[in-house]
SEVO-981459 format. One record per residue (C-alpha): x, y, z. Coordinates in steps of 0.05 Angstrom, whole numbers, plus 5000, padded with zeros to 4 digits. Example, Ala and Ser with C-alpha at 12.3 -4.5 7.8 and 13.67 -1.06 7.14 Angstrom:
# SEVO-981459
SITE      X      Y      Z
SITE   5246   4910   5156
SITE   5273   4979   5143
***
This chain:
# SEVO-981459
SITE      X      Y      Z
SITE   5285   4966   6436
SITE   5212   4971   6442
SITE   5173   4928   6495
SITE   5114   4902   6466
SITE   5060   4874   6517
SITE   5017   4820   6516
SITE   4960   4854   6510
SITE   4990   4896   6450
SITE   5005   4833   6417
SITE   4946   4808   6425
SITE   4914   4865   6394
SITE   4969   4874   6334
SITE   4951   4801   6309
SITE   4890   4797   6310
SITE   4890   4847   6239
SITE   4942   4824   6201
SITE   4941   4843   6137
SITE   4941   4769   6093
SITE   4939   4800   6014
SITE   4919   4747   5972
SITE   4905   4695   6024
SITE   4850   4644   6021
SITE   4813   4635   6080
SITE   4844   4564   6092
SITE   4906   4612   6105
SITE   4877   4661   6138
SITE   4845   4607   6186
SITE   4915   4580   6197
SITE   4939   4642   6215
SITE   4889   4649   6258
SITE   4898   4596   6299
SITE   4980   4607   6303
SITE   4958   4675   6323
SITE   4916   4648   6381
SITE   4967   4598   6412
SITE   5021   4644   6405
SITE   4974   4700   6441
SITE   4957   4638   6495
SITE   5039   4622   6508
SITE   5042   4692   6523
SITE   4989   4707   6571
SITE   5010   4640   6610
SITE   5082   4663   6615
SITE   5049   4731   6639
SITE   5005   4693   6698
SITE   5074   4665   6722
SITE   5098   4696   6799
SITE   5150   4734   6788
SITE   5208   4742   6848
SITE   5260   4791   6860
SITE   5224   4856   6840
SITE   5201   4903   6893
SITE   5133   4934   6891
SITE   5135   4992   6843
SITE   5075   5033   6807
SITE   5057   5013   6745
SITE   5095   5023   6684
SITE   5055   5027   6610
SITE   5097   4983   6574
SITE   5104   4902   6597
SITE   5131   4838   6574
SITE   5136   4756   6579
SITE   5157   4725   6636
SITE   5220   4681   6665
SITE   5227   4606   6653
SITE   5256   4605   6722
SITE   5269   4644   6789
SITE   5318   4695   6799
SITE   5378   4697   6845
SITE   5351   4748   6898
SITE   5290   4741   6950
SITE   5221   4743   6935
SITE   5194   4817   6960
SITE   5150   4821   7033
SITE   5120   4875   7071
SITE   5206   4867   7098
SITE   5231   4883   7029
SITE   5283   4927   7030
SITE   5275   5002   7018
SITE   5330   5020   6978
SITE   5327   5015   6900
SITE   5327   4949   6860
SITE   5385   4937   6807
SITE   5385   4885   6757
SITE   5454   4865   6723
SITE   5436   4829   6658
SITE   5481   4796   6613
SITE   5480   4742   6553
SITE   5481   4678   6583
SITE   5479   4701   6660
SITE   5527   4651   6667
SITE   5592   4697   6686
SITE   5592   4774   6681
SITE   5524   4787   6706
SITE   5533   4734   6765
SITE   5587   4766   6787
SITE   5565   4844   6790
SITE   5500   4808   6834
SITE   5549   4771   6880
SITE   5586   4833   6894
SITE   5523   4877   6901
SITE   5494   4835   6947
SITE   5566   4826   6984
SITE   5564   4907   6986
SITE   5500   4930   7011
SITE   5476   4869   7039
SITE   5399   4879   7053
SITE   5394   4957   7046
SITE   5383   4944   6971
SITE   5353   4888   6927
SITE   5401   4855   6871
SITE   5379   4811   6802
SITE   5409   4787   6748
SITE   5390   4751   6691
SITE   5415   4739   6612
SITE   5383   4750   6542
SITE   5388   4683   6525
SITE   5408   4640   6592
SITE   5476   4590   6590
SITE   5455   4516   6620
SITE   5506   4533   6677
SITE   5553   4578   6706
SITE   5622   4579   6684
SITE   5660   4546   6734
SITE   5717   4591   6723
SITE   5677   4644   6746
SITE   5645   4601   6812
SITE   5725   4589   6831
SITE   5743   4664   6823
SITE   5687   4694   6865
SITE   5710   4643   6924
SITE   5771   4665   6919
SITE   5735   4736   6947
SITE   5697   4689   6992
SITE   5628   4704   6954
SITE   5592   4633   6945
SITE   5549   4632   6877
SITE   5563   4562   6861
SITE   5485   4551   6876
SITE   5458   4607   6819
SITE   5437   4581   6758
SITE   5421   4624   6695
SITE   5362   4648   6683
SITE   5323   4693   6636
SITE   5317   4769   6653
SITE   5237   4792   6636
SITE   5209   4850   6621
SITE   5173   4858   6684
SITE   5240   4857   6721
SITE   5272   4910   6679
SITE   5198   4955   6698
SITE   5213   4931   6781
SITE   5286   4950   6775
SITE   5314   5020   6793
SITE   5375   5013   6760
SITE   5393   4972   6698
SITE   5470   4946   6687
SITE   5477   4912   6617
SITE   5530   4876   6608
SITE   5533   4855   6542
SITE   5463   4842   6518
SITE   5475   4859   6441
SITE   5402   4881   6411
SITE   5369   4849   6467
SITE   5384   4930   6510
SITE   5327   4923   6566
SITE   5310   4998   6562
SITE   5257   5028   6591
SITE   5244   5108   6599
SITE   5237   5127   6667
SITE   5300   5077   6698
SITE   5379   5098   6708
SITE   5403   5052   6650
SITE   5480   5040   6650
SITE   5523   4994   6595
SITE   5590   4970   6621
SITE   5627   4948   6570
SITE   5664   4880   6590
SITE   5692   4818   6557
SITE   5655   4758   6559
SITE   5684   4705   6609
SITE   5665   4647   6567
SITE   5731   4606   6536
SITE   5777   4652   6582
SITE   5825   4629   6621
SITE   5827   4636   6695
SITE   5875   4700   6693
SITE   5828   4728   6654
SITE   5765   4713   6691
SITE   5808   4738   6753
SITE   5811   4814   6717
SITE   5744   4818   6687
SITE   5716   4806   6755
SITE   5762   4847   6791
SITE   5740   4900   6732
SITE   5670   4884   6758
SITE   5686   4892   6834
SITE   5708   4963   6809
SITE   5651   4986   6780
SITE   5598   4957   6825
SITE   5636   4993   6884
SITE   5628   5054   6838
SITE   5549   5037   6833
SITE   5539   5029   6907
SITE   5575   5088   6921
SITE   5534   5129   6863
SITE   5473   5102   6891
SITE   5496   5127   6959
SITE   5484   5065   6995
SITE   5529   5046   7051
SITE   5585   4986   7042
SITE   5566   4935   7091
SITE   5630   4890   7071
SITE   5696   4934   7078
SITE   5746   4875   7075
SITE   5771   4903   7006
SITE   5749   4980   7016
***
C-alpha cells in the first residue's frame, strides 16, 4: 500500500478531472475538496507519542485519534530501535506482542502498537491471560496506528492488518500470521498468546537486545 501525504492530497484534488460538470458541481467539489484537505492537515498538527526521533522519511500520513501505549520520546529516550506491533482492532494480538516487548527489553528499546481500525476495548480474555504471566495491560485501550508511527518505527510486526499492510521501504517489515482472539475461548487466547510470547522472544533476540525478564527464559 501506498502512503499518500497530506500535502500530496492536497495537491491531487485540487485537479480533478469533473467531465461534464457544471460549475455548481465543480464548486461543490470544491469545497468537499477543501474540508477534506482541512481534516487532514488538523489530524497532521496533532503531537504524536511513542516514536523516537528519526530523519525524515518522503512519504507521510494522518494522524491518531488517541495516544499510544508507550512513553512520549525525551532527550532520555531510549537508544535501541522502535517496534510497532499493529493489528485490526488492537484490542488482543497486538496488545499482547507490546506487553511482552516491553516485559523483555524493558527500557533498552521503545514498543507501540496500534490497529487498522481500533476495537472500543480490549478483550478481557486477553487482559486475564497476560496476568496470568504477571504483565498488567488492563489500562491500554485501542488506538489507531498512523502513518507517522510506521516512518518512527524500526521494525514493523503486522498482525493481521488485511489491505491496511503499513509498509514502508527503508524499515524491517515482518507479518506473523495469527488467529484473531476475538470470540475465542480462554484456551485459545492462552495459545495464541503463548504463540506470541514465542515469537516476540524470537524478535528480541533477532534484534539482539538483551532479555531483562528471564522468569520464562
Amino acid at each position: 500500500m501506498r502512503l499518500v501525504s497530506a500535502q500530496t492530497h492536497r495537491d491531487t484534488i485540487g485537479h480533478r478531472h469533473l467531465p461534464g460538470a457544471g460549475v455548481g458541481a465543480i464548486e461543490r467539489a470544491r469545497a468537499e475538496n477543501l474540508h477534506e484537505n482541512d481534516r487532514i492537515l488538523a489530524e497532521d498538527a496533532r503531537p504524536q507519542p511513542c516514536a523516537r526521533p528519526r530523519s525524515p522519511h518522503p512519504e507521510e500520513g494522518k494522524m491518531t485519534d488517541g495516544p499510544v501505549n508507550a512513553p512520549t520520546p525525551t532527550s532520555d529516550a531510549p537508544a535501541g530501535p522502535t517496534v510497532l506491533f499493529v493489528c485490526t482492532h488492537n484490542a488482543g494480538r497486538s496488545q499482547m506482542a507490546l506487553g511482552f516487548f516491553n516485559r523483555l527489553v524493558g527500557d533498552r528499546a521503545t514498543g507501540c502498537s496500534g490497529g487498522s481500525t481500533p476495537g472500543s476495548a480490549l478483550n478481557p480474555l486477553v487482559v486475564r491471560a497476560m496476568a496470568e504471566r504477571g504483565i498488567d495491560i488492563s489500562g491500554e485501550y485501542p488506538k489507531r496506528w498512523t502513518h507517522d508511527l510506521v516512518r518512527a518505527a524500526d521494525v514493523v510486526i503486522d498482525m493481521g492488518c488485511g489491505d491496511a499492510d503499513p509498509i514502508l521501504t527503508g524499515h524491517r517489515f515482518e507479518q506473523w500470521w495469527l488467529p484473531d482472539p476475538a470470540d475465542r475461548d480462554m484456551d485459545e487466547v492462552r495459545a495464541i498468546r503463548d504463540s506470541i510470547e514465542q515469537r516476540v522472544r524470537r524478535l528480541v533476540t533477532d534484534l539482539g537486545l538483551p532479555v531483562v525478564d528471564r522468569a520464562r527464559v
